[in-house]
C-alpha positions in Angstrom: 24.1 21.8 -14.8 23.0 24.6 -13.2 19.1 25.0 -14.4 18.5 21.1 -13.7 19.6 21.9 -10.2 17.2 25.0 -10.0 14.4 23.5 -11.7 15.2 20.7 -9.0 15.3 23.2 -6.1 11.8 24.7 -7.4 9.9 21.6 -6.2 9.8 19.3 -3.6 11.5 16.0 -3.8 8.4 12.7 -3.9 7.9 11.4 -0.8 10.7 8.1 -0.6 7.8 6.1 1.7 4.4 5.8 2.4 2.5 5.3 5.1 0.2 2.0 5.1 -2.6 1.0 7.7 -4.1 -2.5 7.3 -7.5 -3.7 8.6 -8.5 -6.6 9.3 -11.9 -7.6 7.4 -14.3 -10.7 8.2 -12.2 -13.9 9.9 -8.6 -12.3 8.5 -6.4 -12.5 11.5 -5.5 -8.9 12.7 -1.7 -7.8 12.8 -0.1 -6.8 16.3 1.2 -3.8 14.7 -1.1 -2.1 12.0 1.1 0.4 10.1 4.0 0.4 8.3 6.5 2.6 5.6 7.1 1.1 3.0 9.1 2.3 -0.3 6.9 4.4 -2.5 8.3 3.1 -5.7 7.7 -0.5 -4.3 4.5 -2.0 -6.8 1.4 -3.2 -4.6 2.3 -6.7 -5.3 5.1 -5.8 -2.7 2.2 -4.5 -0.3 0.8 -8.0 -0.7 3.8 -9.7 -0.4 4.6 -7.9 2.6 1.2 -8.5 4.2 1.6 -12.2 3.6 4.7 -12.6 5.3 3.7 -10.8 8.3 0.6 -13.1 8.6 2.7 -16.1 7.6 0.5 -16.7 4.9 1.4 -19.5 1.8 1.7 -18.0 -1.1 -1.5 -20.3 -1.9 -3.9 -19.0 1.3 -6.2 -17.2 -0.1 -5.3 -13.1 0.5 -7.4 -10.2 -1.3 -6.3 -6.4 -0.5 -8.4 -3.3 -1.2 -8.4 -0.1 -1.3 -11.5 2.7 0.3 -13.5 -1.0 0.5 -13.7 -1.3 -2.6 -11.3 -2.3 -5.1 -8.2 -4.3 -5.5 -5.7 -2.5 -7.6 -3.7 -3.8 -10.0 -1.0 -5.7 -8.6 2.1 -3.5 -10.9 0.5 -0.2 -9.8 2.9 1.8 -7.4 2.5 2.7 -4.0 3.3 6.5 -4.4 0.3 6.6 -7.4 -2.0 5.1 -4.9 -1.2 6.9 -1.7 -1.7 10.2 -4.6 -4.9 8.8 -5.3 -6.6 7.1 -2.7 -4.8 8.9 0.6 -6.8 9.8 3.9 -4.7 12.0 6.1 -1.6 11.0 3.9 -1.7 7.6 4.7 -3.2 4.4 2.7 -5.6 2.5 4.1 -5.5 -1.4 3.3 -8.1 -3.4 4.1 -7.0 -7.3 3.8 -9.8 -10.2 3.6 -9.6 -14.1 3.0 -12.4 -13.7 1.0 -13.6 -11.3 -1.4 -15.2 -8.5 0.1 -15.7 -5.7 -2.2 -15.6 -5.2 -5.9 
């Protein structure tokens, strides 16, 4: 139809990935390459499950991601609500630890 198109037109379409930075916290082992895209409509469990693969971590290593130091969202949130909320220069900052940190 012709007015789902305008209305479509009027705004901008969401952003189809995000940019994610992880840091390294406390005796995590650092990544070679730091940030990544990944989809936005991908849930952080898919941040964490990308992070562990990279470090070639067990499913059973001990892993905790935050956000702003902080907190460690919920593992169904998605990444484009996150980036929304918790952006610095339009990218999300991920701080990984093998210990708790924060929170």
């Amino acid at each position: 139809s012709a007015s789902a198109s305008a209305s479509a037109a009027a705004t901008p379409p969401p952003k189809q990935t995000v940019i994610i930075t992880f840091k390294a916290i406390g005796d995590a082992p650092a990544l070679a390459q730091t940030t990544y895209k990944l989809a936005a409509t991908a849930s952080f469990q898919a941040v964490v499950d990308f992070l562990r693969k990279r470090l070639s971590y067990k499913p059973t290593d001990p892993l905790y991601l935050f956000l702003n130091q902080a907190f460690q969202p919920n593992p169904e949130e998605t990444i484009s609500d996150l980036q929304k909320c918790f952006h610095t220069d339009g990218k999300l900052f991920v701080y990984y630890s093998t210990m708790q940190a924060w929170g």
